[in-house]
C-alpha positions in Angstrom: 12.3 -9.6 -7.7 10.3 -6.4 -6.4 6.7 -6.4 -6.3 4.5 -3.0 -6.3 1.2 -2.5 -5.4 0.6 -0.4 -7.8 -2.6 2.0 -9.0 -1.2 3.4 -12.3 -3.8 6.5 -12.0 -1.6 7.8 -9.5 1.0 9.8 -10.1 3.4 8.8 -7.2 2.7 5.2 -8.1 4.0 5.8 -11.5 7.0 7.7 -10.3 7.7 4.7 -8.1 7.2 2.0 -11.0 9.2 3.8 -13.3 12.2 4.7 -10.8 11.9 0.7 -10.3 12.6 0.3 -13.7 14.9 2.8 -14.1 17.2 1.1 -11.3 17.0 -2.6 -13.7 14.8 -4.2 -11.3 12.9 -6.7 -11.9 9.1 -5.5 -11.4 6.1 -7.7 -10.3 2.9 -5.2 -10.8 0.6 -5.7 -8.6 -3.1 -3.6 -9.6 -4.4 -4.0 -6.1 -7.5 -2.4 -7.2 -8.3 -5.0 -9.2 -6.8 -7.4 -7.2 -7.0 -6.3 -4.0 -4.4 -8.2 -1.1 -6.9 -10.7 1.1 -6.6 -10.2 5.0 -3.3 -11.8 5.1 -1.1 -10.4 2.5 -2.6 -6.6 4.2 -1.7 -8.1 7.8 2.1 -8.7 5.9 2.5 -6.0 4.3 1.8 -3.8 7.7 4.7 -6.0 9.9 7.1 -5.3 7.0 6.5 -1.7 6.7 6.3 -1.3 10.5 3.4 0.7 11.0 -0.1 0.4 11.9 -3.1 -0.5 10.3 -3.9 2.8 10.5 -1.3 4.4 8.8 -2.2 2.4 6.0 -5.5 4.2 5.5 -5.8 7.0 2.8 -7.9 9.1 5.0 -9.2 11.5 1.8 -11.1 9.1 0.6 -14.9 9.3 0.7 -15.3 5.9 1.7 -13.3 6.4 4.7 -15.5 9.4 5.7 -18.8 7.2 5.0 -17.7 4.3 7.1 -16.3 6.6 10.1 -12.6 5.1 10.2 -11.7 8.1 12.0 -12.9 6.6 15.4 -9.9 5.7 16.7 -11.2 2.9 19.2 -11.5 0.8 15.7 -9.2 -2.0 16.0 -6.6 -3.3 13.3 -8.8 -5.8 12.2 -11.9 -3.8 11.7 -9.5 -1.5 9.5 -7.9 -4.4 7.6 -11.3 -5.4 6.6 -12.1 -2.2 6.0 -9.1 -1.9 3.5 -10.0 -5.5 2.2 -14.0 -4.6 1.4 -12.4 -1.0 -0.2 -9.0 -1.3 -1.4 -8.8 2.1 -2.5 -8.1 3.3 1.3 -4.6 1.2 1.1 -2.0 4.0 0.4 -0.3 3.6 -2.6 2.2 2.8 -4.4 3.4 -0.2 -1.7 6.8 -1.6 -3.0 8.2 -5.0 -1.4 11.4 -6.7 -1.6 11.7 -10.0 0.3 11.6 -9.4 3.9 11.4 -5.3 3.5 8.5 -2.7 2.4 8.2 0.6 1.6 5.6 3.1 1.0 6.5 5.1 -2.8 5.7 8.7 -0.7 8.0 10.3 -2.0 8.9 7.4 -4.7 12.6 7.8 -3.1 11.3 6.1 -0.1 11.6 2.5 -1.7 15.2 3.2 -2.3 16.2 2.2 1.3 14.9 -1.3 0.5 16.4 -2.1 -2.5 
């Protein structure tokens, strides 16, 4: 079973889900906008991608202009529950597979996890 946070206005998340699908995986959609990940599903998702909080963040967004997420002496748990108030900052599409998570940027990306 894969899971994908998944924000079907998007065009890469699309790409991702439907490469998913194309490969006979079992998908478990996850519309993170509408159900956005609690603090501890974001805190799991970051160990199994291996990056920071940070690199999480869509820095275009407004909201992450209007709430100054830029300033880098913000720890990773003022940025999780940044993500957690506003999940649109979480970059997107987010595909998981037991242990292993990849970011759909390109949607080939998830590939190495499958």
């Amino acid at each position: 079973m894969v899971t994908i946070y998944h924000n079907p206005r998007c065009t890469k998340s699309r790409l991702t889900l439907q490469l998913l699908e194309e490969r006979g995986e079992k998908v478990s959609v996850v519309l993170y906008l509408d159900t956005p990940p609690n603090k501890k599903t974001l805190k799991e998702l970051i160990a199994k991608l291996g990056i920071s909080a940070r690199e999480l963040l869509r820095k275009g967004e407004a909201v992450y202009k209007d709430n100054n997420l830029n300033d880098s002496d913000l720890s990773d748990a003022k940025l999780i529950d940044a993500m957690v108030a506003h999940p649109i900052l979480i970059e997107r599409p987010i595909v998981v597979k037991g242990k292993r998570a990849a970011i759909g940027r390109p949607p080939e990306n998830v590939l190495d996890i499958l």
